[in-house]
C-alpha positions in Angstrom: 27.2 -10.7 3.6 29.1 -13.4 2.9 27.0 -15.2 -0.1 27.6 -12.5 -1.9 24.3 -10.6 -2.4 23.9 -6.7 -1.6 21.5 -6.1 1.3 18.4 -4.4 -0.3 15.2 -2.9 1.1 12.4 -5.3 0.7 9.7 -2.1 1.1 8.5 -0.9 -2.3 6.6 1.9 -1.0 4.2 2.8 2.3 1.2 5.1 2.0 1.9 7.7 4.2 -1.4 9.3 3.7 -3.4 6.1 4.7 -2.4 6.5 8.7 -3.3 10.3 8.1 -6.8 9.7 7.1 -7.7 6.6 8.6 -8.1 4.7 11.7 -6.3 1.6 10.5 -7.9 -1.5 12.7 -6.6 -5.0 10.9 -4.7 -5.8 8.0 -3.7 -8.5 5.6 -1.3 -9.3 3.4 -2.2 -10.2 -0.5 0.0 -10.8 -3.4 -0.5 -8.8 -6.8 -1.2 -9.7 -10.2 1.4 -7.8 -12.4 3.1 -7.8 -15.9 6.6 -8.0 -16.7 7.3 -4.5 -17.3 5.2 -3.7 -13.9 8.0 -5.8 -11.4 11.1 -4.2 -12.8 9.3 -1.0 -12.9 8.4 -2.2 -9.1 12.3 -2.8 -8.3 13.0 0.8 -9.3 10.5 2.2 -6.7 8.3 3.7 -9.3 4.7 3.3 -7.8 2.6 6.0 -6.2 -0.4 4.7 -4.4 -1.1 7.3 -2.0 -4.8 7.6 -3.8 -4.9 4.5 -4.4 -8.1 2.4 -2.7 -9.4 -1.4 -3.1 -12.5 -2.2 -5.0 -14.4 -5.6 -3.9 -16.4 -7.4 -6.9 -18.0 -10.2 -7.8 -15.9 -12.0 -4.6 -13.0 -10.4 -6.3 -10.8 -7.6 -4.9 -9.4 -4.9 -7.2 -6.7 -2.7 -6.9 -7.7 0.9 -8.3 -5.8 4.2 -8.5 -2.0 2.8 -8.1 0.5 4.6 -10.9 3.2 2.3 -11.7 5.0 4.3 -14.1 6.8 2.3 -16.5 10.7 2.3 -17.5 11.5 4.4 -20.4 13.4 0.8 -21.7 9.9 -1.0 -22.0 9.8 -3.4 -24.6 8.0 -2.0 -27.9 5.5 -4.4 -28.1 4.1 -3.7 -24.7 2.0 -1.1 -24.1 1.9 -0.1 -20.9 -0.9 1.5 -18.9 0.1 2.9 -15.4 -2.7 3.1 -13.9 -4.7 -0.3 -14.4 -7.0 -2.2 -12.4 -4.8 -4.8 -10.6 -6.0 -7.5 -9.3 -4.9 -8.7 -5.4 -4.8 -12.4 -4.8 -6.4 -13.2 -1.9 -8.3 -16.3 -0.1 -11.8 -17.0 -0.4 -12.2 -16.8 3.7 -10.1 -13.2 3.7 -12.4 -11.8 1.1 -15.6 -12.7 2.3 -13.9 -11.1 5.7 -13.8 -8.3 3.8 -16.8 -8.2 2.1 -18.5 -8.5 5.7 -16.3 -6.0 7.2 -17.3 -3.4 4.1 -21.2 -4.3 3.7 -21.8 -5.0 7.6 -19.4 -2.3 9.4 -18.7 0.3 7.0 -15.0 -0.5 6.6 -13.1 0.8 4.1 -10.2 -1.2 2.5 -7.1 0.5 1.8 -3.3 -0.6 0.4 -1.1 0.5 3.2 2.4 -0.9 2.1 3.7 -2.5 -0.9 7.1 -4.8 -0.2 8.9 -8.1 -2.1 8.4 -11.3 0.3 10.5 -14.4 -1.4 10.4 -12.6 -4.6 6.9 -11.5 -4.7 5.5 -8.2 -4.9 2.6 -8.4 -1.6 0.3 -5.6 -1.1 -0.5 -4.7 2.9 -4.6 -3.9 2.9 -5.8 -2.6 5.5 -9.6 -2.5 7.1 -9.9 1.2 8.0 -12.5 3.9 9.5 -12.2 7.3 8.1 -11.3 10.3 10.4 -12.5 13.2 11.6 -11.1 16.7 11.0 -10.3 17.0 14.8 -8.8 13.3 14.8 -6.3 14.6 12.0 -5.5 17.7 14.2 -5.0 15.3 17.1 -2.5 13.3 15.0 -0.6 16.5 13.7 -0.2 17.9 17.1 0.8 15.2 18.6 3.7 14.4 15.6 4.4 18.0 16.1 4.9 17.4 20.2 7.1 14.2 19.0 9.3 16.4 17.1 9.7 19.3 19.7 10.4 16.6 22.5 13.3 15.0 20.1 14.5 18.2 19.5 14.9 19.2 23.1 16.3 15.9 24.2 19.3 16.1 21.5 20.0 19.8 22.7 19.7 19.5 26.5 
């Protein structure tokens, strides 16, 4: 590039195990309240939210179960918790969305994607439906077809 900055990955980390499990039918995108140590912690990919789930409260939404494990050069003065409540930053329409979606339709809300836009750490949430055992067999056969196909197109 010719400004002189290295081309880097603006996706922190997907949930993998959130398409597994659930039919995922809209999503939104909400920004993250964090500390310091949490965003450079952030830039070095160390996050796991693959149990992770949202929590909606008092027209709030909360981010539970997401392990940011912090650098081993984290100030002394900080002590860090991994696995806090975070909160996501969200509109007052796109929560009481979700609050509808939840109460009314039995939704669940889940953090499919974490990624930097302008800077910012944004969370993708997603409004999902849980599936059934035979819907998960569905999905692994057909990844398993994917595969097979790939494999005999490359080999002839």
């Amino acid at each position: 590039m010719s400004n002189g900055k290295t081309k880097t990955s603006k996706t922190i980390a997907v949930n993998k195990r959130a398409r597994f499990e659930y039919h995922i039918e809209d999503r939104l995108e909400a920004g993250v309240a964090l500390e310091g140590w949490e965003v450079k912690a952030l830039r070095e990919g160390r996050i796991q939210f693959s149990d992770s789930y949202v929590l909606l409260k008092d027209n709030e939404a909360w981010l539970f179960g997401c392990r940011i494990s912090p650098l081993p050069t984290v100030s002394s003065h900080v002590t860090p918790d991994p696995t806090r409540t975070r909160k996501l930053l969200l509109h007052r329409r796109e929560i009481d969305r979700l609050i509808g979606a939840v109460d009314r339709k039995g939704y669940t809300v889940i953090p499919t994607a974490m990624y930097w836009s302008r800077g910012k750490a944004k969370v993708e949430i997603g409004m999902a439906r849980g599936k059934q055992q035979h819907d998960k067999r569905k999905t692994q056969k057909d990844r398993d077809w994917e595969r097979q196909k790939a494999r005999i197109m490359k080999h002839g």
